[in-house]
C-alpha positions in Angstrom: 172.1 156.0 86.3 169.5 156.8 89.0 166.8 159.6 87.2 166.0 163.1 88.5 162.3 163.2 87.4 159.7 160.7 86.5 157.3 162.4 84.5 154.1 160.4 84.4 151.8 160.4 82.0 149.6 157.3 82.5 145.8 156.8 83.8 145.2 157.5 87.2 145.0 154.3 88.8 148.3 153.3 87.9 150.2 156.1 89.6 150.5 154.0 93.1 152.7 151.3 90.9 154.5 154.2 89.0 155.2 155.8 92.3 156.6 152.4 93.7 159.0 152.2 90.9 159.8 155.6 91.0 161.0 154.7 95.1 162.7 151.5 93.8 165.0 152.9 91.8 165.6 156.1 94.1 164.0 159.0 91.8 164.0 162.2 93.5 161.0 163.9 91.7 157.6 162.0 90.5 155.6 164.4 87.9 152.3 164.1 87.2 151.0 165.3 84.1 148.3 167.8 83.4 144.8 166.4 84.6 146.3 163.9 87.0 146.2 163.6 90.6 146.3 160.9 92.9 146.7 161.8 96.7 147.6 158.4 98.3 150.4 157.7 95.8 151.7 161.4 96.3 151.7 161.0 99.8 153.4 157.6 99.5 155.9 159.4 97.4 156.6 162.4 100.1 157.3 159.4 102.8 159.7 158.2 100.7 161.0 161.3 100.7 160.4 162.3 96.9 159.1 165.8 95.6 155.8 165.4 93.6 154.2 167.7 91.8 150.8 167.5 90.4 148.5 168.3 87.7 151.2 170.1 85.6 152.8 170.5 82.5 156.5 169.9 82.8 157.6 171.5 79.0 155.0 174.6 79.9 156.6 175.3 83.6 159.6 175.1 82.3 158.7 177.4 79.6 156.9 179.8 82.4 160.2 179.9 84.5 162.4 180.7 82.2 159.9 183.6 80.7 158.6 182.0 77.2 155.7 181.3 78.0 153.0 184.7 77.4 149.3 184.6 77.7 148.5 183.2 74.3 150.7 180.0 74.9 154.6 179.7 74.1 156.5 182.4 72.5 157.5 181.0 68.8 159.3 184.2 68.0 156.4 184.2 65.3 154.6 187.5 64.8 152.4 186.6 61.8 149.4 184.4 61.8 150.7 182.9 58.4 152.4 179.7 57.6 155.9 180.7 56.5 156.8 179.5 53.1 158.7 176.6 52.3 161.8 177.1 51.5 
């Protein structure tokens, strides 16, 4: 089973090897997580004709797109600033 998205979170100077695995076993999306970005291994990853994306938070875009995500972070459904109680 080939996978959609590799969602990297690793140092920076190991992206170029991710990015070579990623086209190895024919991934169609590599992710890089919030506060990395490495242009040569994203544009290695465009030749080989992979979407990248860069610098982002895969759990909070996917929060923003499907609208649960409002200015104070994600929506918990939680109006109160207290703990709720054990139960």
């Amino acid at each position: 089973m080939v996978p959609d998205i590799v969602d990297v979170f690793r140092r920076r100077d190991e992206l170029l090897g991710v990015v070579e695995e990623a086209i190895a076993i024919g991934a169609k999306v590599v992710w890089f997580q919030l506060g990395l970005r490495h242009d040569e291994a994203a544009a290695r990853a465009t030749e080989a004709g992979l979407t990248v994306v860069q610098d982002r938070c895969l759990k909070i875009e996917h929060a923003r797109f499907s609208g649960r995500l409002h200015l104070a972070g994600f929506n918990t459904g939680i109006i109160s600033s207290r703990r709720a109680l054990p139960i």
